[in-house]
C-alpha positions as CSV (number, residue, x, y, z in Angstrom):
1,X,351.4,80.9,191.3
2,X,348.7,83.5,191.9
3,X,346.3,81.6,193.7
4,X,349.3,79.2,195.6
5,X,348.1,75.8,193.7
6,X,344.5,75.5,193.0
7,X,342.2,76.8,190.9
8,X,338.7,75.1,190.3
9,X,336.4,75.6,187.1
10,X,333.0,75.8,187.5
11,X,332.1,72.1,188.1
12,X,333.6,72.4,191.3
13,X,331.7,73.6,194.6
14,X,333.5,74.3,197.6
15,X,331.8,75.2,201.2
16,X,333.9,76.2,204.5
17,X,333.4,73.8,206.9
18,X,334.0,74.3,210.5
19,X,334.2,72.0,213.7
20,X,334.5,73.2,216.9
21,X,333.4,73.8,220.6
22,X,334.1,70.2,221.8
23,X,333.1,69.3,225.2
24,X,335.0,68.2,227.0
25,X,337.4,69.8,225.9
26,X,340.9,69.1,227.3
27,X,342.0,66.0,225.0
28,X,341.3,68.2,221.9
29,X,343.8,71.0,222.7
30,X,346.7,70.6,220.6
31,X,345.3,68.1,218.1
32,X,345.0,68.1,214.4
33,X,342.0,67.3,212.7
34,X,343.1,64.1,210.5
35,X,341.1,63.8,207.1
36,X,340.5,60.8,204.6
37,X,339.0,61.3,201.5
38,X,337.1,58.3,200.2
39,X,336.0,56.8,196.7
40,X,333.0,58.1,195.4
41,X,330.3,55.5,196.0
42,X,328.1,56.3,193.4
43,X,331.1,55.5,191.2
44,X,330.8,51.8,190.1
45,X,334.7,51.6,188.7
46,X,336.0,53.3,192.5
47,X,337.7,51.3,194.1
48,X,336.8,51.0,198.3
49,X,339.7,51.2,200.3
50,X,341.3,48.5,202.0
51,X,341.6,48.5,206.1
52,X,345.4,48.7,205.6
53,X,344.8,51.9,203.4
54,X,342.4,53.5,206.0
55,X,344.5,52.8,208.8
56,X,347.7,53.9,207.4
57,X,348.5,57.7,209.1
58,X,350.4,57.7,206.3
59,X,347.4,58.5,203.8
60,X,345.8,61.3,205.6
61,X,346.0,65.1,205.5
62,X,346.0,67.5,208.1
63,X,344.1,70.4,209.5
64,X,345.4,72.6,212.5
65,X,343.6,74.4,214.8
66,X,342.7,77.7,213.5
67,X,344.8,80.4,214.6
68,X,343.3,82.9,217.3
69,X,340.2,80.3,218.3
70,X,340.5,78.3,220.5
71,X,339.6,74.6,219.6
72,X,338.1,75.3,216.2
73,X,339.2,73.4,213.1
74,X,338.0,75.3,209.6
75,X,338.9,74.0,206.1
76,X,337.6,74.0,202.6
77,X,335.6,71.3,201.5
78,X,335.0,69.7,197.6
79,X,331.4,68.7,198.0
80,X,329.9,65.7,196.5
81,X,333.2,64.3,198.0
82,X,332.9,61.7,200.9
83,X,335.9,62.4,203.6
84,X,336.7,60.2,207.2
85,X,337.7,62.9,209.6
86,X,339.3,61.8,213.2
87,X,341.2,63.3,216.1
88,X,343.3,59.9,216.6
89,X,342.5,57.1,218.9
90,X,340.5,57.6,222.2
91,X,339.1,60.9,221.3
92,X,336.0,61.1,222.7
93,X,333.2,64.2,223.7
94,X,329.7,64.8,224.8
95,X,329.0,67.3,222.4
96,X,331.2,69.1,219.1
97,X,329.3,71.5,216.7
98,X,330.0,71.1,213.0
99,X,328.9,73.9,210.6
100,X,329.0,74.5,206.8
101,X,329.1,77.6,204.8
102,X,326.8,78.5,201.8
103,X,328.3,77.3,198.7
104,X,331.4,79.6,197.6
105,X,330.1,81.6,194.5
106,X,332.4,84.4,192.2
């Protein structure tokens, strides 16, 4: 209850990740960032994903913009964890910066 849910031992590293500044940017306002995470590939008993199971909406989370900044998405991120990330159908931009934190220490 203290820490709302989560709490990660040591073996976990977690980085903020951040995407914003899309150009154009008029078809991003509004949207949610839409995330996947996929089996481990390194993993030789992970199972891939099936098409049906990528494209089920269903399957992913979510990640609003971030309150107070325009068009920037920030969320944690597991690393060593491979994740499909999309704004829908039809999104499309000349430019979007992506940036990463330093790894969380305590």
């Amino acid at each position: 209850d203290l820490y709302n849910g989560l709490v990660c031992d040591a073996s976990i590293a977690l980085r903020r990740a951040i995407i914003d500044a899309p150009t154009p940017s008029t078809p991003f306002k509004a949207l949610a960032l839409r995330f996947l995470r996929l089996p481990d590939p390194t993993d030789p008993t992970a199972t891939p994903l099936t098409e049906d199971q990528i494209n089920n909406r269903d399957n992913y989370g979510d990640i609003g913009l971030q309150a107070g900044k325009p068009l920037n998405w920030a969320f944690p991120v597991i690393t060593n964890n491979a994740f499909q990330l999309t704004f829908g159908e039809g999104q499309d931009w000349d430019s979007i910066k992506f940036s990463k934190s330093d790894l969380w220490e305590e």
